[in-house]
GUPASE-545060 format. One record per atom (N, C-alpha, C): residue in three letters; x, y, z. Coordinates in steps of 0.02 Angstrom, whole numbers, padded with zeros to 5 digits, always signed. Atoms other than C-alpha are relative to their C-alpha. Layout:
% residues N
ALAXYZ/...
END
This chain:
% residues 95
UNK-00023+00065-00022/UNK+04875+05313+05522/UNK+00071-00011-00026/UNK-00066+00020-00011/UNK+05065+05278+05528/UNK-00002-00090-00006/UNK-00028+00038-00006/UNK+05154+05133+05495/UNK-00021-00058+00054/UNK+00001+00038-00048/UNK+05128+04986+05616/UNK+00070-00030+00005/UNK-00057+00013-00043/UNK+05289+04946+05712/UNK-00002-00082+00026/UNK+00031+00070-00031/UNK+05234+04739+05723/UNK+00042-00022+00050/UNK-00033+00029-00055/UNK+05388+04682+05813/UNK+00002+00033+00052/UNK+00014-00046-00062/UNK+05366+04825+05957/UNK-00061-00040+00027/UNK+00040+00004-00034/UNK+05219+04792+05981/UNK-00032-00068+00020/UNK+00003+00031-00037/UNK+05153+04662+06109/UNK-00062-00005+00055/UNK+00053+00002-00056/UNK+05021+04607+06248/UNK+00024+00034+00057/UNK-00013-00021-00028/UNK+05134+04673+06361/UNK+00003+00080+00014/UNK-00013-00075-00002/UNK+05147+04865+06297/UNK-00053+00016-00046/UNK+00066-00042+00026/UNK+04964+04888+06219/UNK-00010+00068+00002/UNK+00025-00042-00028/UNK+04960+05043+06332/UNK+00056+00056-00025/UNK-00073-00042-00013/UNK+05129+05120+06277/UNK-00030+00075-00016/UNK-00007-00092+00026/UNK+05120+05318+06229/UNK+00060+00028-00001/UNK-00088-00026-00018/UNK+05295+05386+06193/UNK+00007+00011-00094/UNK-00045-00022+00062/UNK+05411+05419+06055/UNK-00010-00051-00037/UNK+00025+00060+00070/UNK+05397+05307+05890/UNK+00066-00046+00021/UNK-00037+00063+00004/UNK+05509+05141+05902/UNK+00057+00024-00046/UNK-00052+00006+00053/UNK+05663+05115+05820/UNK-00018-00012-00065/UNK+00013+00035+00065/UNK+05669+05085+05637/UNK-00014-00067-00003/UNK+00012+00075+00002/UNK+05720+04900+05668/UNK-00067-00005+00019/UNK+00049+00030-00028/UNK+05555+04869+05729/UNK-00054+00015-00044/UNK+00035+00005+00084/UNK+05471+04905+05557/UNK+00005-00049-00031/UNK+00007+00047+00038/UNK+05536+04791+05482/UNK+00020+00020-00052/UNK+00001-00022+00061/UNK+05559+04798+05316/UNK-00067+00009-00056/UNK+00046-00024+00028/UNK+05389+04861+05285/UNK+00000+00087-00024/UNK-00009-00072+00038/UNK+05442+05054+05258/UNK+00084+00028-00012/UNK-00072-00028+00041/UNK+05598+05157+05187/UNK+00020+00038+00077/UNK-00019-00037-00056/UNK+05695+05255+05314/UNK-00023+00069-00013/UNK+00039-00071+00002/UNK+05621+05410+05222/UNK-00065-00002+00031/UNK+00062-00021-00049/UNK+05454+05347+05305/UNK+00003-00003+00037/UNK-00022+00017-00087/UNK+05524+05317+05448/UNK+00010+00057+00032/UNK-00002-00080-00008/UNK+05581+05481+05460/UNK-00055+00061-00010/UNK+00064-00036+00000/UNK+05414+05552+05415/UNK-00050+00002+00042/UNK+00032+00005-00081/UNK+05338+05498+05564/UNK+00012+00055+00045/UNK-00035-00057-00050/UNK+05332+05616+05695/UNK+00026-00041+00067/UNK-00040+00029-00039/UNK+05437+05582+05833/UNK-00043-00034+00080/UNK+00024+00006-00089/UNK+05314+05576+06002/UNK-00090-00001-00014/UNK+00081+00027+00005/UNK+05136+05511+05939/UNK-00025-00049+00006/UNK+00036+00073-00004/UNK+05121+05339+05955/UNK-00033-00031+00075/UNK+00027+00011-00034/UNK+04993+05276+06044/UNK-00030-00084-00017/UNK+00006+00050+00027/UNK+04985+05094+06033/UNK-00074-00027-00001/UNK+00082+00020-00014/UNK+04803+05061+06090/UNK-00036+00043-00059/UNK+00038-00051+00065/UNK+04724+05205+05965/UNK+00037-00046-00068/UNK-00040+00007+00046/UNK+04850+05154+05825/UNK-00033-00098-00026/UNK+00017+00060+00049/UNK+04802+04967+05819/UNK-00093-00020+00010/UNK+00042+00004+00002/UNK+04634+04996+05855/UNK-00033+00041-00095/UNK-00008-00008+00074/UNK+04623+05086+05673/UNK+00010-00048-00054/UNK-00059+00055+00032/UNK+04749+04950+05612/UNK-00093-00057-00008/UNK+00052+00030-00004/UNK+04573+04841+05661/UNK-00039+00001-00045/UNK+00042-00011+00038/UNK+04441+04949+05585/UNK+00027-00002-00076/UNK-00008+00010+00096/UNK+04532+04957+05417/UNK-00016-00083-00014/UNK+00013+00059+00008/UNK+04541+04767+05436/UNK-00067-00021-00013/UNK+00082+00016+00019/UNK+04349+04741+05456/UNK-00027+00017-00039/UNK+00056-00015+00061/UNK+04293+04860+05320/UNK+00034-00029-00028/UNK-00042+00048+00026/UNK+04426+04764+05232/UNK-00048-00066-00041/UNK+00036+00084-00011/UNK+04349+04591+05263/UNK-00086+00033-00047/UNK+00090+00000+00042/UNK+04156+04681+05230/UNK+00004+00015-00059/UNK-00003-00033+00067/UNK+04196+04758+05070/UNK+00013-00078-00049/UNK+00004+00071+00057/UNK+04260+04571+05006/UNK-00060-00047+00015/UNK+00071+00057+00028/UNK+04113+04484+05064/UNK-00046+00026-00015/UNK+00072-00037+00053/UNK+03997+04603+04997/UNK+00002-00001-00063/UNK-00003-00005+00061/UNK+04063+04616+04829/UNK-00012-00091+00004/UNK-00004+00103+00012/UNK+04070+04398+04834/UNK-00068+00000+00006/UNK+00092+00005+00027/UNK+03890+04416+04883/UNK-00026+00000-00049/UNK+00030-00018+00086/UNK+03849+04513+04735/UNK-00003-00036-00051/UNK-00025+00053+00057/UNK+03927+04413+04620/UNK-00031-00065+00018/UNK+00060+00119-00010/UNK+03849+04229+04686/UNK-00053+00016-00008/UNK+00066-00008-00002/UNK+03692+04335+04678/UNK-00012-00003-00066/UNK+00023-00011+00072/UNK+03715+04397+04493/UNK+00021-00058-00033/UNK-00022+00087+00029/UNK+03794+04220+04426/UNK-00074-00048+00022/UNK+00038+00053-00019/UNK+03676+04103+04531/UNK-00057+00010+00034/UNK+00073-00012-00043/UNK+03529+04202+04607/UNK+00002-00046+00047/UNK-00014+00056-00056/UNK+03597+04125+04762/UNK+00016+00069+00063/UNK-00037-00041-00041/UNK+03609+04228+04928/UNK+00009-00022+00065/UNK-00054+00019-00036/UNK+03758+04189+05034/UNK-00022-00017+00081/UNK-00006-00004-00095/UNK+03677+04228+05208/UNK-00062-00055+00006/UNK+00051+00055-00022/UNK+03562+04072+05180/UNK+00040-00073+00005/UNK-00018+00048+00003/UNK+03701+03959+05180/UNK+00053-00003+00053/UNK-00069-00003-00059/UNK+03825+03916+05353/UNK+00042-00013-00018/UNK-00068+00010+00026/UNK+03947+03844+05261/UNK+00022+00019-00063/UNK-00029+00002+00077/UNK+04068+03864+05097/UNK-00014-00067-00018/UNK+00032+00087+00032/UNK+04027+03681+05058/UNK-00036+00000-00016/UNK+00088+00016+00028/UNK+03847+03695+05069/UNK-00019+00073-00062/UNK+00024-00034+00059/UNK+03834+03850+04950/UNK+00061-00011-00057/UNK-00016+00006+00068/UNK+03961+03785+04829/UNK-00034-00076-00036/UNK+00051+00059+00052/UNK+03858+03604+04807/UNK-00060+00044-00008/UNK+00038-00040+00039/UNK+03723+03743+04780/UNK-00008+00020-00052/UNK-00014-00029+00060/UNK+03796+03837+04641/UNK+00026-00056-00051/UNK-00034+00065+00039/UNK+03888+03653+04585/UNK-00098-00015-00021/UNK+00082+00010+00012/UNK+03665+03610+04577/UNK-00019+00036-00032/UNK+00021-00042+00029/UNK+03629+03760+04504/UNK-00009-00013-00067/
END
């Protein structure tokens, strides 16, 4: 997984396949040495932010699993019985 290119990319050119973007269009999220480490003719914007996604979601599951844990081992309280953050923090505030 490469770099994401945010200002390139767009609703309009989801589909692109071609050569990597200009630098400017990094941003000032990498060095020009990573920029240059890229290879020149791989980007595939649909594959690329579909990745960009899955990292996001295990992301997201990995913090509400560990938060589970923890409200479980503190308050023998578990999270997926409550719809809101309100209603399981006057829980643990009751506890």
């Amino acid at each position: 997984m490469f770099p994401n290119p945010h200002t390139f990319m767009n609703s309009s050119n989801l589909d692109y396949i071609g050569p990597k973007p200009h630098f400017k269009y990094y941003g000032d999220k990498i060095t020009m040495d990573e920029y240059n480490d890229i290879p020149k003719d791989n980007l595939n914007c649909k594959d690329e932010l579909k990745k960009y996604l899955h990292a996001d979601v295990e992301g997201l599951f990995e913090v509400i699993s560990l938060f589970s844990i923890s409200i479980y081992e503190k308050y023998s309280l578990n999270v997926n019985s409550f719809y809101t953050l309100p209603s399981l923090s006057l829980a643990v505030f009751l506890n």
